[in-house]
Each structure stands twice: as C-alpha cells, then as structure tokens.
N, C-alpha and C positions, 0 to 999 in steps of 0.2 A: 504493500500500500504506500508505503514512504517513497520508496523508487520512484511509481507510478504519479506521485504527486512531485516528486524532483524532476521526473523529467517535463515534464505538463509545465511543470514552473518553467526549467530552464527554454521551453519549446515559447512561451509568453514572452520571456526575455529576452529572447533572442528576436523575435517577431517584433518585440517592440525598438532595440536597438535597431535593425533594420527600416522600420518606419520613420524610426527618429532622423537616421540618418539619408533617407531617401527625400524626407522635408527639410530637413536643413539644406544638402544638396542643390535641393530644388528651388531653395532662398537665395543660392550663394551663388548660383547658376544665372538668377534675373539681376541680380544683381551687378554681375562681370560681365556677361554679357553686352550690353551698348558700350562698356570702354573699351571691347575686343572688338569691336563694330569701327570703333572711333579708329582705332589703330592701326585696321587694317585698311579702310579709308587717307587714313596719314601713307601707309606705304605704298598704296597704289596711286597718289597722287603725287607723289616723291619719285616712283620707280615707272609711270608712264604718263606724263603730267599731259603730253600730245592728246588725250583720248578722253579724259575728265570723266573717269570711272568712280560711280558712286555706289555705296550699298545702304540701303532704308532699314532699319526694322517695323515694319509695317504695321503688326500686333505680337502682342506674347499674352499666352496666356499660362499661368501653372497651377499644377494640379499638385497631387499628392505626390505622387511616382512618378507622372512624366507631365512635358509640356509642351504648346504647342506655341511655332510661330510663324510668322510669314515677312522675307524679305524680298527687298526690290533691288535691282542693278540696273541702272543706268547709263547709258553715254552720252555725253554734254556735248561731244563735236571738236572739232580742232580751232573753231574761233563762237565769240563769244553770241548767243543765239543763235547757231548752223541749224542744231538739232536741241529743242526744246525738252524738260524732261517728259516724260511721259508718268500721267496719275498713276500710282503707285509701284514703280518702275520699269521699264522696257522689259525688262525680266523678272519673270517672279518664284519666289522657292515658296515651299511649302515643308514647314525641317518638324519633325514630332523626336524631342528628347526624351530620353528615360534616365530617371536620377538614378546615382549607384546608392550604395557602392558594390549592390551587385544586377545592375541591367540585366535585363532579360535577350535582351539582344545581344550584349557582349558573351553572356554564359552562351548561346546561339551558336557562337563565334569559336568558342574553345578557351575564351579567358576567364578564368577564376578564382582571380584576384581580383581584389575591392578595386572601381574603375568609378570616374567621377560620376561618366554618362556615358548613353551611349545613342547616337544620331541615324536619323533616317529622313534623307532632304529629296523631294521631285520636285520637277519644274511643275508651274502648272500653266493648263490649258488656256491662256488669255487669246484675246482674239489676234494679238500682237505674234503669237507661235503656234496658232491653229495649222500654219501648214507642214510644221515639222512635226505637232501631233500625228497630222493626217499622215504624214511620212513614216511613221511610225508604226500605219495602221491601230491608230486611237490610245496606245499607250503611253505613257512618259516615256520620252526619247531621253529623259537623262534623270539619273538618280544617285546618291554618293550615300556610304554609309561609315560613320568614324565610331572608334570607340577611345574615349579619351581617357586619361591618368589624369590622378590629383596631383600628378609631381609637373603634369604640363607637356609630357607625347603623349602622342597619339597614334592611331593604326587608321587607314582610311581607305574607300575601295570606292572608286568612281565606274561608274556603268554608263554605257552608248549603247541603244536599243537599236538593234538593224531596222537601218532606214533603206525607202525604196520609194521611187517617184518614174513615171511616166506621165511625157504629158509632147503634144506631139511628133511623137518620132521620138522622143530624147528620155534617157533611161540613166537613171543612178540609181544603183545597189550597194548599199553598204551594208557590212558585215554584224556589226556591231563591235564594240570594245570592250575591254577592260582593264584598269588601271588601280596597281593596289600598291601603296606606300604606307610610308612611317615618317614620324616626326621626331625629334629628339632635342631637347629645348637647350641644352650642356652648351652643344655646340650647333645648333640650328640645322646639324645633320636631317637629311631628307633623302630618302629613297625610293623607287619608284620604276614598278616593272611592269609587264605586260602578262599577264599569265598564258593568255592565250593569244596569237596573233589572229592579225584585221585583215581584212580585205577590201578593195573598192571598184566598183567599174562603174564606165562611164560610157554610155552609145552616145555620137551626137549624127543628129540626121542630114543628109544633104538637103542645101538650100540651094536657092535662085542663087545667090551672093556665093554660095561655099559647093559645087556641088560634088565634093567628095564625102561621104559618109565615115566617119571616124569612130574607132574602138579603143580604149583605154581599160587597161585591169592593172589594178596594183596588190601584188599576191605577198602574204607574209609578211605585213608591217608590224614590227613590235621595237619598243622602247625600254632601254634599261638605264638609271641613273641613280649616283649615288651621291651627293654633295655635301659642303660641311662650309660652315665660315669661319676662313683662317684669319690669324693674326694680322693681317691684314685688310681687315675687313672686305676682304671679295672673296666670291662663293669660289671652291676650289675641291677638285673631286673627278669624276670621270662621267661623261653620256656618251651612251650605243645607237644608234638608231640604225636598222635590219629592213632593209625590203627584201626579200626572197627573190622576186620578179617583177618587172615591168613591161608592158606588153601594148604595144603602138601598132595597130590595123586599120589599114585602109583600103578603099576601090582601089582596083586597078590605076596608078601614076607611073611616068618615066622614071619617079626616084624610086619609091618601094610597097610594098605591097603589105610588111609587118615588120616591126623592127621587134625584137626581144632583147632587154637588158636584167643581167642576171645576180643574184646574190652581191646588190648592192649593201654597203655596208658604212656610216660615217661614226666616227668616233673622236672623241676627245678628250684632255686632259687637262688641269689647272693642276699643277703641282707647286709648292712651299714650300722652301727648301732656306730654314734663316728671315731674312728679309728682303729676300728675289725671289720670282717667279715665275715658273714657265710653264710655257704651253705648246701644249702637241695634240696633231688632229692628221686624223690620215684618215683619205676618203676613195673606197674600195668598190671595181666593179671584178665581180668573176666570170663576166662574157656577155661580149654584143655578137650578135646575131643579125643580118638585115635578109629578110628571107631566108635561105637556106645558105647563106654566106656569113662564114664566123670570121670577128677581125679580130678578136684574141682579148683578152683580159689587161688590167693594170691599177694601178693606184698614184694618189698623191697624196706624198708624208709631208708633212706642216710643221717645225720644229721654233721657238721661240725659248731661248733661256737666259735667264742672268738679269732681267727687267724687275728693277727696285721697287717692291710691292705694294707701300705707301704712295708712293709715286703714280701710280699705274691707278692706283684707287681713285686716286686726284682726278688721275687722266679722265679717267672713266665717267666721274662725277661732271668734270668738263665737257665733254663731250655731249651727255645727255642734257644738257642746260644750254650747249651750243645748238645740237639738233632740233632742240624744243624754238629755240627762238628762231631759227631757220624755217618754221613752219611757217604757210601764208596763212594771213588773217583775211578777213571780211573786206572786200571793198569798198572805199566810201566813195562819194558822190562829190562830194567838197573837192576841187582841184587845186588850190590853197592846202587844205587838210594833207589831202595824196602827197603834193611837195615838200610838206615839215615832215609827217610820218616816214617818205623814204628818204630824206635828210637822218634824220634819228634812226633809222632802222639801219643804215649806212654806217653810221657812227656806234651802234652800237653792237651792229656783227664785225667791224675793225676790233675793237676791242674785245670782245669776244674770243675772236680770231687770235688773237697775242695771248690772251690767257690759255688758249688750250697749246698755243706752241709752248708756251713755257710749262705748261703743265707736260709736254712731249719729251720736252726735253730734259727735264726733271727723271722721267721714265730710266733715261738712257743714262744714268752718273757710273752704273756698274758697269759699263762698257758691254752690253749684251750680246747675241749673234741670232742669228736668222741663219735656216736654211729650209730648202725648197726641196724636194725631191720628185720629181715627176718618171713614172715605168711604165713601160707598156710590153706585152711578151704574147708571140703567138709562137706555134709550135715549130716554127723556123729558128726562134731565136728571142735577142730581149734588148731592149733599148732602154740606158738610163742616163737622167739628165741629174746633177747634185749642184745646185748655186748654193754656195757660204756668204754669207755677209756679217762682217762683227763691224758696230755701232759703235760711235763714242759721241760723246755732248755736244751740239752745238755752239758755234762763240756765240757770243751775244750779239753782234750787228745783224747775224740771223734773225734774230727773235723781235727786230724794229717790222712797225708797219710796212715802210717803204719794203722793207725786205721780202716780207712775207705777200706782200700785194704780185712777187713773181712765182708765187704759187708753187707745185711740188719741187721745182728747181731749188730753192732753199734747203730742202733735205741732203741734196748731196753732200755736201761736206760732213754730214753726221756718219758718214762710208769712210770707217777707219782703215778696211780691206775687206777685199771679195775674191773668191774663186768659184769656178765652175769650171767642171766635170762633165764630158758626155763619153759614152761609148753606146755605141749603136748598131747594133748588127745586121751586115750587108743583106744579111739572108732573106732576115725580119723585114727591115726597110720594103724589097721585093715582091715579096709574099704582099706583105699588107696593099704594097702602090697596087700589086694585080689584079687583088681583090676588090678594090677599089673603083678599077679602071672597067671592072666584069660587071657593078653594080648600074653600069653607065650602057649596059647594051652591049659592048664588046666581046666578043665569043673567048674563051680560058686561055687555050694558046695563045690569040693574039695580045691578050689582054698582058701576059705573062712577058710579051719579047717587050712589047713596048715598056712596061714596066721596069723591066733590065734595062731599056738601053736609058730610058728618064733617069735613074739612079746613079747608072754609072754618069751622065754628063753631068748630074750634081755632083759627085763625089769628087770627080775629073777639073770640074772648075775649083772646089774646097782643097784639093789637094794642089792646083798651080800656084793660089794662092798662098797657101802656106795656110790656112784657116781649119783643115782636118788632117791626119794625118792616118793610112793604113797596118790597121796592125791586127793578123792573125782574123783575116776575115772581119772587122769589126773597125767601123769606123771612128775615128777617139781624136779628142781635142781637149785641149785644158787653157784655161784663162787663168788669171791672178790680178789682180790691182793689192798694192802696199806701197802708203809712203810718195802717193802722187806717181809709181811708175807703174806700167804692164806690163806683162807678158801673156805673149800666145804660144802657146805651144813652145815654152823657152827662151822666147825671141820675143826682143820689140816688134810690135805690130805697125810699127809707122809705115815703114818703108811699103810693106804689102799693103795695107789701107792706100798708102799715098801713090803707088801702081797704078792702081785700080781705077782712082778719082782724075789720075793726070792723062789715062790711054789715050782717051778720046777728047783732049782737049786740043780748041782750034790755035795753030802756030798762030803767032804777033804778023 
C-alpha cells in the first residue's frame, strides 16, 4: 500500500514538475521571442541592407504546452517606395511551438533530453502564394521543423514539397528537398546537408520568337556545409555543392542536338591559420558530352593564402557598404535635384572608392599569393595551366583619387612576382580540336587531318617564336616576373615580342 501511494505520489510530482516547467517555458519563450525577432531583423538588414528584408510577428498566442504564432517577411525594394509592404507581410508563417522541456515533437525526433521547445513553421496559403500552393498540388510547398536547447542550439530540418507547373507548352518539375542542420551558439558553428538529393526539369516550348523547343534536367543536386566564426570575425569552414548531371536538349540545330554535363562538383574552403586566411575553391566537371561526342573532363583549383584576416573582414564590411551605395535609386523629376544628387552620389562613390582601396590594401601587409590552376584531360592526354602571383602593399600614391580614377591599372604594382606554368599535350590539344571540328559537320577523318595540321601551325609559330617550347610530346612554356624583370622560357622576352611587332612594319 505505501509503494503504491509513493509511487502515485512521485507519478503527481513529476507531472506537476513537468507542467510547471512546460508554463514557465512557455513564459520565457513570449517573452524572448520579439528580441530574437528584433535581432534577427538587425542582421539581415546589416548583412543584405540592398533588399530591406523584414520579419513581423503578426500574433502569438500561449497556451499551457504549446503556442501558437504567425509571422510576416517582407521586401521593401532596392529604393525607397519601389515595392510597398504588403498587410501583414508578402510572406506568411504559421510556427505552433511546444514548450519543453520535454516536447513531444523533439521525443518524435529521438531526443531525450530536457529541450526548450520544439517548432513546426508552414507557409500559408495567402492569395500572395496561391500559385506555389497550387504548384504544390494544394499542400505547403514549404515547412521547417527545429528542436531547440536551453543552452541556445538547435537541430533544424527545412522541407520543399515537389512542385510541378504546366501551363502552355512549358513544364517545371521539381523534386522536392530536404535540408537538415545544426546550430551551435560557442562558436556560431552551422551545418547543413542534404539527406537526400533534388532534382529539377524544365520543358520550354517553341515560340514564334524562339522556335526551338528546349529540355533542361538537373539530376542529383545536394549540398553539404559546415561553418564556424573565427577569430576573425568571418564565417570560415568548408561548402560542397554536387550536381550529378546536367542535361541541355534540343530540336534538331547546326550546333547540337543534347549537351550532357557530368558529376559537377564546387567546393570551398575558408581556413584560419593565426591571423591570415585562406581560401581554396576548386570547381569540378567529370564529363561533357555534346551528343555522342565526349570532350573529356577537368577542373579549376582556386588557391588564396596568407590575406590578414582583420583586414579582409574590413575588406568585406567595405565592400558590402560600397555595393549597397552603388545600387540605383528612384528617379526624380527635379532636373536641379538629378544635378546635386549625381554631384553627391559622385562625391560620395570617390570616397567610397578610396576607403575600400585602403581597406584592399590593408588585406595584403602579409605579402599573400594567389594561384590559379586550370586542367583539362581527355583520354589522349592532359593539359595544365598553374599562374602564381604573390602580393605585396600598395604605396600610397596608389591609394589617391587621381590614382585610383585609372581603375584596375593601379593594382599592378601590388605584383611583387608571378609565374606560370603550362604543359599541354600534343595528343590532347588534337583529339579535342577534332572533336571539335566533327561537332561542326565535318566527317572524323577529315575533321582529324585538319585538326593536326591547325595544331601543328600553332605550335610551329609558339615555337619560332620562342613562346613554347617541345618537350616529350607535350607542349611547355614557363613565365616568371620578379623585381621588374621577365622571363620566358629562361630568356628575356623583349627581343621575341619586339620581332614580332617590328616584321611588318613600313620602312621610313
């Protein structure tokens, strides 16, 4: 009998700590909520101030367990009255929270631990997105669901309902999405992947105006990303983006009839390393196809390292404050008006203009390098091109108006030295021109001689000149600038340049 009333008891206690804590929760929730509104508002008018994105809280209401709200998003335009807001805003959510700290949606979820809340946001039906409803076939085309910590991450799953639209001739089919990340409040860590990849196609039908009929699929899109903000206040960390294939068909043309582009691939990097920063991004294709004609795979590496990461922040904050004021405004009527306005708008992108060189050049005090890497390889062979360039400071007579008004010509002297590198193989070169020359109507043989003989008379001239040089089937050249002098290939390039320019010039 005492058991049975200990545990009854403790079964009360526990139901009522639960309750207590699922109303507090839900106090503490109305409460923080409009100054996480407010603030998020603050960063998206900081971080895309061109677009005057806003978010309302329209209602809240709270219950015991959970509560219910509705917000608005907005866009105000790029100048001031473009686009008016719309009564309770262009976009609307509909979000029902469940207080913890144990939601029944996060337990759902597989978490079982005490969690603040846990969230369930759809768009709704305004007459503003009835047509992406109807794309929808009548359901929320968009729905997110978070389950939040008391300590401030969170876990969060965004959903794309497959949309599908015909209407003329003209057909989009999309897949739908899904996108599921994490939050992490320490370091503003955010991750974010795709569990399952997308898809997309597009018919567009022939017109009077257009009369080829056009096919577009885009197979196996998925995204992976992991970020974090370093000591340097910029986001720094690595994103994937993955197409599988992409797929270009049309009517019967003189060019082509389907192009296929294969297991595209862009990636990048912000790495921290101390108080510099770099950045790498290499962006991958694993095969073009133009009808039943393959012109071979290749990539471009993107390297940037040793850029002062305060600096670079500066840069960055420059720029966005440059681009923003570079936006056009509203035209006025006043011709008076127009003349002071582009007086002062003059006056005020010069200066502008000087803050962000100095902000540039501030970037470059670590003396950085750049290098470029462009490849390309079909089954002949492989062709690679490697530019170096390392950086150093600007003087300052650079960084004057008069200077900078001769536009990217002021950069050059910030080229403390550069080298490039090609080697290219003859085979490759070949192959590719034939293929090339076959996509054009030309039958494989012939496509094949004239291709050799076009190669050889480029090589033929690269090599008179002293411009390439052969080696082991493979054509190779190297450049260098240091210290105000060049070299090509070992040798000043004057003379050959200076050949070249004087052959055909008329006697006195």
């Amino acid at each position: 009998m005492k058991k049975s009333v200990m545990a009854g008891g403790a079964v009360v206690v526990l139901a009522a700590a639960y309750a207590g804590g699922a109303w507090y929760t839900g106090t503490r929730l109305e409460a923080e909520i409009p100054a996480q509104v407010e603030k998020l508002n603050q960063t998206l008018s900081e971080s895309y101030p061109m677009f005057g994105i806003k978010v309302e809280q329209l209602s809240y209401e709270r219950g015991f367990f959970s509560s219910h709200a509705r917000y608005g998003v907005a866009v105000a335009g790029l100048a001031e009255g473009a686009q008016p807001w719309l009564p309770g805003g262009a976009v609307e959510f509909d979000l029902t929270i469940e207080h913890g700290p144990f939601p029944l949606g996060a337990l759902k979820r597989g978490s079982v631990t005490p969690q603040m809340a846990y969230s369930h946001a759809e768009l709704v039906n305004t007459a503003t997105l009835k047509p992406l409803f109807d794309m929808a076939g009548g359901q929320t085309p968009l729905t997110s669901d978070g389950i939040f910590a008391y300590g401030g991450g969170s876990q969060s799953w965004l959903s794309i309902a497959p949309l599908r639209l015909e209407k003329d001739g003209n057909k989009i089919d999309f897949s739908g999405l899904t996108l599921q990340g994490s939050y992490a409040p320490a370091n503003q860590a955010v991750e974010v992947t795709t569990p399952t990849a997308a898809s997309l196609m597009l018919d567009f039908a022939a017109t009077p105006d257009h009369d080829l009929g056009q096919h577009l699929r885009f197979e196996g899109m998925a995204l992976n990303s992991a970020t974090r903000l370093g000591q340097s206040k910029l986001t720094i960390g690595k994103t994937e983006l993955l197409i599988k294939q992409i797929v270009v068909a049309q009517s019967a043309t003189p060019a082509f009839k389907q192009l296929t582009i294969s297991d595209l691939r862009e990636a990048g990097e912000i790495v921290e390393t101390g108080d510099t920063v770099g950045i790498d991004a290499i962006y991958q294709v694993g095969g073009v196809k133009v009808d039943d004609i393959n012109l071979g795979k290749g990539q471009l590496a993107f390297k940037l390292a040793g850029l002062n990461g305060e600096a670079l922040y500066k840069l960055a904050q420059t720029y966005q404050t440059y681009a923003w004021q570079a936006m056009p405004e509203t035209a006025s009527t006043d011709d008076a008006n127009d003349a002071n306005d582009a007086n002062a708008a003059d006056a005020s992108a010069a200066a502008m203009l000087e803050q962000f060189a100095t902000a540039f050049n501030a970037a470059l005090v670590g003396s950085p390098s750049l290098s470029i890497t462009p490849q390309w390889q079909t089954e002949a062979g492989e062709g690679r091109i490697t530019a170096t360039v390392n950086l150093t400071q600007l003087p300052e007579s650079s960084l004057k108006p008069e200077a900078l008004a001769l536009g990217a010509a002021v950069l050059l002297p910030a080229i403390k030295s550069a080298e490039v590198k090609a080697a290219l193989s003859s085979a490759m070169m070949q192959e590719l021109a034939a293929r090339i020359i076959t996509l054009q109507g030309t039958p494989p043989a012939e496509a094949a001689s004239k291709a050799e003989q076009n190669i050889r008379m480029m090589v033929g001239t690269g090599l008179m000149m002293g411009l390439v040089r052969n080696e082991n089937n493979q054509i190779v050249s190297d450049f260098s600038y240091a210290d105000g002098k060049m070299l090509l290939n070992g040798k000043d390039p004057a003379e050959s340049f200076r050949g070249l320019f004087n052959r055909d010039q008329p006697a006195d």
